[in-house]
N, C-alpha and C positions, 0 to 999 in steps of 0.2 A: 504493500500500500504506500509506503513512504517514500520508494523508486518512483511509484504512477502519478501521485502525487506532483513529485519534485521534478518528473519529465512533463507534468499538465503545465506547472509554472516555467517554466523554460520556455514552453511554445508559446504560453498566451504573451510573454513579456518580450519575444523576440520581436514583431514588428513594434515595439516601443522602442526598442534598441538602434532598430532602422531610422524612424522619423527623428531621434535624438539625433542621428548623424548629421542631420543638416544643419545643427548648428554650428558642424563641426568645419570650418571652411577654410581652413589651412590647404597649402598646396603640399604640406610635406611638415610631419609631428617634428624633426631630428632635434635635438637638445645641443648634442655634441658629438664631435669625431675628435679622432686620434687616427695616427698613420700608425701600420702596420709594416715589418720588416721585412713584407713582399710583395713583389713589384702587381701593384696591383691595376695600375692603366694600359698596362702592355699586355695582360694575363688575356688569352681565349678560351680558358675554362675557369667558370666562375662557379663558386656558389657562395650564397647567401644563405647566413645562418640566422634564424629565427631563436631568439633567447629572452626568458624571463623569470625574475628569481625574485620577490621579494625582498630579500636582505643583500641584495645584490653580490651575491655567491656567484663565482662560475665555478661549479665542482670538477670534480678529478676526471668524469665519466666523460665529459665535455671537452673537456681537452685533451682524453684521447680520442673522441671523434672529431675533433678539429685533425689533429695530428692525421687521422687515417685521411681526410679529406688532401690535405697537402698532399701528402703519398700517392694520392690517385689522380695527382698532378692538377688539382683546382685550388686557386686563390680566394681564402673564402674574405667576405665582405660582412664581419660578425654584426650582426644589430641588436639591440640589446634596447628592451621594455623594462628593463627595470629601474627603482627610482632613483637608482646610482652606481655608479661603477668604483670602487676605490681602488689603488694602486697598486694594492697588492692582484689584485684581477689584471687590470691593466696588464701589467707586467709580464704576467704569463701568458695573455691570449697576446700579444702582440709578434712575438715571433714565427706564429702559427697563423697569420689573419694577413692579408692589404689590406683594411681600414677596418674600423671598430667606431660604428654609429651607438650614440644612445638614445635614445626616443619618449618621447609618452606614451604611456600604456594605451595607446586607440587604438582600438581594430584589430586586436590580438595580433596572431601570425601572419596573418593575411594582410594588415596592415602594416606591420615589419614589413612583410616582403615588396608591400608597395613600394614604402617607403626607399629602400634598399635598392627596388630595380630602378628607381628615378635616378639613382645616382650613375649610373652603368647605361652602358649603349649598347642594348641585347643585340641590334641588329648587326653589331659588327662580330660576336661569340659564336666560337665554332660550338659552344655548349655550354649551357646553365644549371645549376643547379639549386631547386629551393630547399632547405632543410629546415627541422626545428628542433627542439632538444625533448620532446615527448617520446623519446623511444633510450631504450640504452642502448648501446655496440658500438660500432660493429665488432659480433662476435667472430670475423674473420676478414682476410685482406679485400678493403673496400674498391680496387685497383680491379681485381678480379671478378668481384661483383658487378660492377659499373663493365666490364670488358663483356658479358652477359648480354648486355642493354645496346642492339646494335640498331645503331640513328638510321640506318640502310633499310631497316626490314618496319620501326615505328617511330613519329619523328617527336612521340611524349613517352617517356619508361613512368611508372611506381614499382613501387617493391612488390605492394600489393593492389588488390581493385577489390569494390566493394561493390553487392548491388542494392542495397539498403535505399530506396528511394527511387532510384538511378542509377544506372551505371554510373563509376567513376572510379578514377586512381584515388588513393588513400593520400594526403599530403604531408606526409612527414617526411617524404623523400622522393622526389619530381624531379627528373631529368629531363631536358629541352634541347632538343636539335637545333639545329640552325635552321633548316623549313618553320618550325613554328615559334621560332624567334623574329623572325622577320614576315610574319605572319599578322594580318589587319586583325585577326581574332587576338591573338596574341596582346598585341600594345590596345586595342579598346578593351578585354577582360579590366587590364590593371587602368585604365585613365578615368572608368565608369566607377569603380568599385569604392565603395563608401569605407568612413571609418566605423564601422557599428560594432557596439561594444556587447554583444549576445553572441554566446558561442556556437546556439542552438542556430540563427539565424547566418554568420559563415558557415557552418556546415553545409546549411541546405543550398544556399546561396551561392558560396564562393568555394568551397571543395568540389560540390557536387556541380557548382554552374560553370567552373574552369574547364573540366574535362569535357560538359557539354556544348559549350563554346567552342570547345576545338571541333572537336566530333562533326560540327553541323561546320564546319570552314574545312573540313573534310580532311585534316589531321589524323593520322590513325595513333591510338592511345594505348598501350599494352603494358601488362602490369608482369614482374621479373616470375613472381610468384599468383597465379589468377585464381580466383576463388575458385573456379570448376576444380580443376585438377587440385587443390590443397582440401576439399569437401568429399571428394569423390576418393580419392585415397585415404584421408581420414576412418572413411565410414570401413574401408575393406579394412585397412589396419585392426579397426576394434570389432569387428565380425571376429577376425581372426585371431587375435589375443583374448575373445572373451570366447571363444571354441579351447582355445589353450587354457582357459584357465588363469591367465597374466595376473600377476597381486596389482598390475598398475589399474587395471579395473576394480580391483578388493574395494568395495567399501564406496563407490561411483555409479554404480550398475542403471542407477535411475537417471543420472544425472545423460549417462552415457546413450540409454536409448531414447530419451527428450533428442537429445542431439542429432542420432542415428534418425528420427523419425521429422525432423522438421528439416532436415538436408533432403533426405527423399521427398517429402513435398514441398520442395524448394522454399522453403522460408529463408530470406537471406540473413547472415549468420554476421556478424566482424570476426575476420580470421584471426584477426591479429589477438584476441581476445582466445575464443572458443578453439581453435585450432595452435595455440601459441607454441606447445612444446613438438608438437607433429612439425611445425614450418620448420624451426630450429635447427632438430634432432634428426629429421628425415628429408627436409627440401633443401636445408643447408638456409633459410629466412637468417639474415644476420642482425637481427634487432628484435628486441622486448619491450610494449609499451609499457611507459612508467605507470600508467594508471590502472595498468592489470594488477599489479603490485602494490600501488600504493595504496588503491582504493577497490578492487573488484567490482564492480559496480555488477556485471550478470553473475555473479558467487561462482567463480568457473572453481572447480574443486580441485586438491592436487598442486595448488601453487607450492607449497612447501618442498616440491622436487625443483624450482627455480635453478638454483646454483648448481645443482648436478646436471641438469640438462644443459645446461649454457658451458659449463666444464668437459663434454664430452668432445663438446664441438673442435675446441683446439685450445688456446693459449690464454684467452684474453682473462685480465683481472678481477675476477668476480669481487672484490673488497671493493673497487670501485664503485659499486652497484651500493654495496652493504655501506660505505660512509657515507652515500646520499642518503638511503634510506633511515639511517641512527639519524641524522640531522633535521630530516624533513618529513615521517611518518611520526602520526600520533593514532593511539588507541587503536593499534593495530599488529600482529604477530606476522612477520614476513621473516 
């Protein structure tokens, strides 16, 4: 009840969140920049990082996804919603960033990212990149991941697609060809796009209406990992672990044919959510949303094998994960 509830006030408060924007009539929130110790005017792979912390933290988990981004040879352009950045931050993203924006908190991610592509001249990148720091990883080399994502065959990657509403790529991580960089759908999505402070209202709006915006300028959009194939192998997975017997079903069995029976009549699911340790463990998915963790919001069960499934994968530091979570979960066992 307290879920239906608190999704009933999201939706009724979302177009309040809209008509609020119009007050909002700035061409661009930025506060402040700092230069970054890479060259970031001459760079043709960019991306831009979406960041916001309250106590203006950038954690450890963050700076080694900046680090892999470098690595995969893009220049990120950090932006930063929070209400301050201090020096000790500074200092560390600066080696790893071309410039480091800080902003007013409008228009969440999507407003970063506006914000962010105003400064840049997409038209001339051979590729872009939007991120935001709602995920943790990359649990493996992000260089090889991205080498997956071929601009030849789609000219928009996600990691993942959702069909929850609509089709559409998930935006925690949107890769941009040079076709839809230099693309009229492209620069009208971001020149029309408001600062609306509902997150309920970018979702539907600006996640869901970016990929449809390409889609109809006739952009093809494909996601690295697609809900068919991660729903459809899920389901055989636990046919056959729960014929075995598997303990990873002990104690799930209900939770597990809810799942098996609303993938068969296609109810669409967030994989990234319901599907999280199968993408990891089995599709090779190199990121965990932080909100599976920090807050469950559908009680997906079996979070407590977290660390060990992200450990199988390969190398990466799972205490990373654990000092965000000691610092920023409350009234919660992860």
């Amino acid at each position: 009840m307290k879920r239906f509830l608190a999704r009933t006030a999201c939706n009724a408060l979302a177009p309040i969140g809209f008509l609020t924007s119009f007050t909002r009539c700035r061409q661009s929130y930025v506060r402040q920049r700092w230069p970054g110790a890479l060259d970031l005017d001459t760079a043709s792979r960019v991306a831009v990082f979406a960041h916001f912390d309250r106590q203006g933290v950038v954690d450890e988990f963050i700076l080694h996804y900046l680090a892999a981004i470098a690595h995969a040879g893009f220049t990120t352009l950090f932006v930063s919603n929070a209400p301050r950045l201090g020096s000790e931050s500074l200092s560390r993203l600066t080696p790893l960033c071309g410039a480091i924006l800080r902003r007013a908190n409008v228009g969440l991610d999507f407003g970063a990212f506006k914000d962010g592509i105003a400064t840049l001249q997409p038209e001339r990148l051979e590729a872009l990149l939007l991120v935001n720091d709602s995920v943790y990883g990359p649990f493996r080399d992000l260089a090889d991941v991205i080498s997956g994502m071929n601009l030849l065959e789609a000219d928009v990657w996600g990691i993942t697609d959702s069909w929850e509403h609509h089709f559409h790529l998930q935006s925690y991580f949107l890769l941009f060809g040079h076709r839809a960089l230099i693309s009229e759908a492209f620069s009208r999505f971001w020149s029309r796009l408001r600062y609306v402070q509902s997150k309920t209202w970018v979702i539907k709006q600006y996640e869901i209406g970016l990929t449809r915006a390409l889609l109809r300028a006739g952009l093809r959009c494909r996601a690295l990992f697609p809900y068919r194939v991660a729903a459809t192998t899920v389901v055989e997975a636990m046919r056959h672990e729960n014929t075995g017997g598997s303990p990873v079903l002990a104690g799930h069995q209900r939770f597990a044919a809810a799942l098996v029976a609303a993938v068969e009549e296609g109810v669409p699911l967030n994989s990234m959510h319901y599907f999280w340790d199968h993408l990891i463990s089995r599709m090779g998915c190199p990121f965990l949303k932080r909100e599976l963790l920090c807050k469950n919001p559908a009680r997906i069960p079996g979070l407590v094998r977290w660390q060990e499934v992200i450990k199988v994968t390969g190398k990466y530091d799972t205490d990373l994960i654990v000092r965000h979570l000691e610092r920023s979960v409350r009234n919660r066992g992860v």
